[in-house]
C-alpha positions as CSV (number, residue, x, y, z in Angstrom):
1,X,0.0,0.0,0.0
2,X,1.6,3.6,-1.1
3,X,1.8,6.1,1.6
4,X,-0.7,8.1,-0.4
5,X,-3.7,5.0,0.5
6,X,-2.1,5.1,4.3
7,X,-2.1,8.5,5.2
8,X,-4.3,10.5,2.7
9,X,-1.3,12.2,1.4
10,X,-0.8,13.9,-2.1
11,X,0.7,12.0,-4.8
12,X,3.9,13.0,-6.7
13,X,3.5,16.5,-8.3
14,X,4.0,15.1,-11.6
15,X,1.2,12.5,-11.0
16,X,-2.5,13.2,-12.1
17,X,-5.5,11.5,-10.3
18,X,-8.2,10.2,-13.0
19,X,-11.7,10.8,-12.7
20,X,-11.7,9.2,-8.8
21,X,-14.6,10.2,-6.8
22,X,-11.9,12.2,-4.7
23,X,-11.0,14.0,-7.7
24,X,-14.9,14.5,-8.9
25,X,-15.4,16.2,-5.4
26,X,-12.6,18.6,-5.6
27,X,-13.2,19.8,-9.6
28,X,-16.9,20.2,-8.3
29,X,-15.7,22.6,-6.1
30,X,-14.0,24.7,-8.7
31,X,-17.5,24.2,-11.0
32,X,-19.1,25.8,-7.8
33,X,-16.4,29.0,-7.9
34,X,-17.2,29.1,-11.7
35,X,-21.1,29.8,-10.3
36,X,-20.0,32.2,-7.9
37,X,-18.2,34.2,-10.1
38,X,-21.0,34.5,-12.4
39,X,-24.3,34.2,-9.9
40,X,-22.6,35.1,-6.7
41,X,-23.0,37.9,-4.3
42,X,-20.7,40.5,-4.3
43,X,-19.7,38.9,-0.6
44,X,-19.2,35.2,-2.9
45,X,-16.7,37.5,-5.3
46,X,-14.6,38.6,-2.9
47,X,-14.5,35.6,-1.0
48,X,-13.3,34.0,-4.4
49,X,-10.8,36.5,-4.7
50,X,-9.4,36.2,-1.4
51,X,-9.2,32.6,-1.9
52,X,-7.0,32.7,-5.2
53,X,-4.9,35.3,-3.8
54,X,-4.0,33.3,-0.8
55,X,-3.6,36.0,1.9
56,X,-3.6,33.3,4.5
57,X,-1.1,31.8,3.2
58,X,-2.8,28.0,3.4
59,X,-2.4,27.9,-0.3
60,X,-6.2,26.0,-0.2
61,X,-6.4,27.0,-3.8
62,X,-3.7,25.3,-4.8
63,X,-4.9,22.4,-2.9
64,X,-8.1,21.5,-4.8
65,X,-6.4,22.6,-7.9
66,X,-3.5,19.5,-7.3
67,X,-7.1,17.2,-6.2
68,X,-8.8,17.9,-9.4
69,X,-5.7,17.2,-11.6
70,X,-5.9,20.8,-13.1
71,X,-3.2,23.5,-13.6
72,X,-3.6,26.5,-10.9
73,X,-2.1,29.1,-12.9
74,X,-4.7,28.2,-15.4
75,X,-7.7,28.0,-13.3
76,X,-6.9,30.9,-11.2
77,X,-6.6,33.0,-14.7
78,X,-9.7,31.4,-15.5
79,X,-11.7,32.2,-12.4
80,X,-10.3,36.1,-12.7
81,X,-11.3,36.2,-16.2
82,X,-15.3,35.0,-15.0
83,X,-14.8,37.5,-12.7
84,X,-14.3,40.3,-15.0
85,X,-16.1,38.9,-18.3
86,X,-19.6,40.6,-18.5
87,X,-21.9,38.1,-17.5
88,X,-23.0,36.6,-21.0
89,X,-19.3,35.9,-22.1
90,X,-18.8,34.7,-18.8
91,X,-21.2,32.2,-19.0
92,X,-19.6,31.2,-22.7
93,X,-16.5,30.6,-21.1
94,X,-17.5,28.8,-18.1
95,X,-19.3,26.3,-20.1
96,X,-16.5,25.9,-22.6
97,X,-14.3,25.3,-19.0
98,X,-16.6,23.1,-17.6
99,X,-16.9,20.6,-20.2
100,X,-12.9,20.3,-20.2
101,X,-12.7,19.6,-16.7
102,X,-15.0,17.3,-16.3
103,X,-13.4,15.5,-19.2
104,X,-11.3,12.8,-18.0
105,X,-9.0,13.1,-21.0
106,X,-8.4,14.3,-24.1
107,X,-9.3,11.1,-25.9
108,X,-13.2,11.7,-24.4
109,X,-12.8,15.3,-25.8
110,X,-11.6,14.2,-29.1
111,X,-14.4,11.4,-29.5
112,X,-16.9,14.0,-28.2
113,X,-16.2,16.4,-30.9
114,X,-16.2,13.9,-33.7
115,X,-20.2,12.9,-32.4
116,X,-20.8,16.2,-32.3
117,X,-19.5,16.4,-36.5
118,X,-16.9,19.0,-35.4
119,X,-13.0,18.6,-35.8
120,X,-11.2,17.3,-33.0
121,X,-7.7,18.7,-32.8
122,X,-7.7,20.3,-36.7
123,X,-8.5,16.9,-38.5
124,X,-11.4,16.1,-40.2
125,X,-14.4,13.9,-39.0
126,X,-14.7,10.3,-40.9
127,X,-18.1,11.9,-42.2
128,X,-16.7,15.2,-43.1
């Protein structure tokens, strides 16, 4: 048993967790900040804000960002931009965000997209 199983303790750095239900919870939790930067109070902004600037110092951001296998930088930029965005292109980009992250990987993506009759990374569909 790895110490990870014992002790609850993150993997390597350069590990990614799959689609565990450990993993689920945590990106569910960034979906939720995607909500509050969109629906939220202006209370829910700030507490957003305060949370990706980390002025505590308990880096809890970076926390569920390494649980849901995605990139901080990225989703902090993300979560700023959702933020900002007026609230129609917010909600453009949130949905464009959310369907990536809840993807387990690219290969679901790529199959996705070729259902849907779209190009999946710049090729062409079998029926286009």
């Amino acid at each position: 048993m790895s110490r990870h199983q014992q002790g609850g303790l993150p993997p390597n750095e350069n590990s990614l967790y799959d689609a565990t239900s450990e993993s689920r919870l945590f990106r569910h939790v960034l979906l939720r900040a995607f909500n509050d930067c969109i629906y939220g109070t202006p209370q829910a902004k700030l507490e957003i804000i305060d949370w990706i600037d980390d002025l505590d110092g308990a880096d809890d951001f970076g926390t569920v960002c390494h649980y849901a296998a995605t990139n901080k930088g990225f989703m902090a930029s993300l979560l700023w931009e959702l933020l900002s965005a007026p609230k129609a292109a917010a909600l453009v980009r949130a949905s464009e965000a959310r369907r990536v992250i809840m993807m387990k990987d690219g290969e679901r993506l790529d199959a996705e997209e070729r259902h849907r009759g779209g190009h999946a990374r710049g090729g062409k569909t079998r029926s286009g």
